[in-house]
N, C-alpha and C positions, 0 to 999 in steps of 0.2 A: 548212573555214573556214581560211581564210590567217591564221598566227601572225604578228602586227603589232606585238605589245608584250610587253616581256620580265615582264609583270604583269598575268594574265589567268585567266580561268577557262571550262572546256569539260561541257560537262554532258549526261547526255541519262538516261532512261528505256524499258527495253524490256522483253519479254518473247519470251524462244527460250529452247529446251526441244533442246540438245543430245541426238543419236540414238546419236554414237558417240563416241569418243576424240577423231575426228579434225576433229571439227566445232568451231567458237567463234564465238563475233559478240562484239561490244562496241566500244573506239573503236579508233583509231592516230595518232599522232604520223605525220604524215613527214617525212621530209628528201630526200625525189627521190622516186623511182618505188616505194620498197617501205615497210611501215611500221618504224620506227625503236623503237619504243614500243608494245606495243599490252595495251590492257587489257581481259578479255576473261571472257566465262562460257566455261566449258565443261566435260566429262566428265572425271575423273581416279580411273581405282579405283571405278569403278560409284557417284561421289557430283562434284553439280554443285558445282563450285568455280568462284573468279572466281581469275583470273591475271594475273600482269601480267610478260611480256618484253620483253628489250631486243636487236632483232633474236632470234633465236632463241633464246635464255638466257634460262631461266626467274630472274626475279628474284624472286615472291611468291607466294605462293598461299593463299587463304583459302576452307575450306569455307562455304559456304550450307545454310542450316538450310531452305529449299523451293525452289520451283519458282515464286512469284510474282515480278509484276515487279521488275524490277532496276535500280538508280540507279547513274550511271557518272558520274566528275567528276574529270578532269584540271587541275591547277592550276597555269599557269606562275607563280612567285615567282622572279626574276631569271634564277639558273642554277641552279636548283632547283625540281624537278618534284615533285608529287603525286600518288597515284593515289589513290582512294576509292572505294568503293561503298557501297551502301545497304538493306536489304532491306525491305520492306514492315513499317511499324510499328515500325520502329528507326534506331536514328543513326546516323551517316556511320561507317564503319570504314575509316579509314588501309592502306592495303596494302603502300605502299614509298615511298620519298622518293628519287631517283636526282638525280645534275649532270647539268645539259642543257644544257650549255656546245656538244652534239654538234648541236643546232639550228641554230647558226651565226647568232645574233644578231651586228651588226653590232660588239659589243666586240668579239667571237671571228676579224673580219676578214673573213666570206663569209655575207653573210646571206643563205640560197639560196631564200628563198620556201616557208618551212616549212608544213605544213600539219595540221590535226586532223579528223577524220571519224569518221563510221560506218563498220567492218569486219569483214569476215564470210569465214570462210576452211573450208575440209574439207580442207585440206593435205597434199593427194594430189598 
């Protein structure tokens, strides 16, 4: 979905059950071809964590108490980003708060047709 308004929010619910380190789903930010942003389930130290990087740079990391569905919820607030998840039968848990001035909303002078999705990588 094309980021249109610097005042928005992206949401989704899944369930994947990472097999190895090198596996994650969850959403992405982008800003061109790769994602910029991406918030993400996945294995770390044999326990499902949710993560959230910025290109490659781990910025958060939060253990998960199971293996049931999982809520995912980016929230543009001007030039300030949200990550959140969810787990079954609890409240929103905050993960990181980053400037996303790197969007390129039209104050920042190149507003390049930013986007947010579904993403799923084995990062081999």
């Amino acid at each position: 979905i094309r980021v249109i308004d610097m005042k928005c929010e992206f949401s989704s619910h899944m369930e994947f059950t990472p097999e190895s380190e090198n596996e994650c789903a969850g959403m992405a930010l982008l800003r061109g071809h790769r994602p910029y942003w991406s918030l993400v389930k996945e294995r770390h130290e044999e326990k499902d964590v949710a993560s959230v990087y910025e290109a490659d740079s781990l910025i958060a990391r939060f253990s998960l108490s199971g293996n049931d569905a999982l809520g995912l919820k980016i929230t543009v607030d001007d030039f300030k980003l949200h990550f959140a998840v969810k787990e079954s039968g609890r409240d929103w848990h905050k993960l990181a708060e980053v400037d996303g001035r790197e969007l390129g909303f039209p104050p920042a002078g190149r507003f390049t047709g930013s986007f947010c999705g579904l993403y799923a990588s084995s990062r081999h």
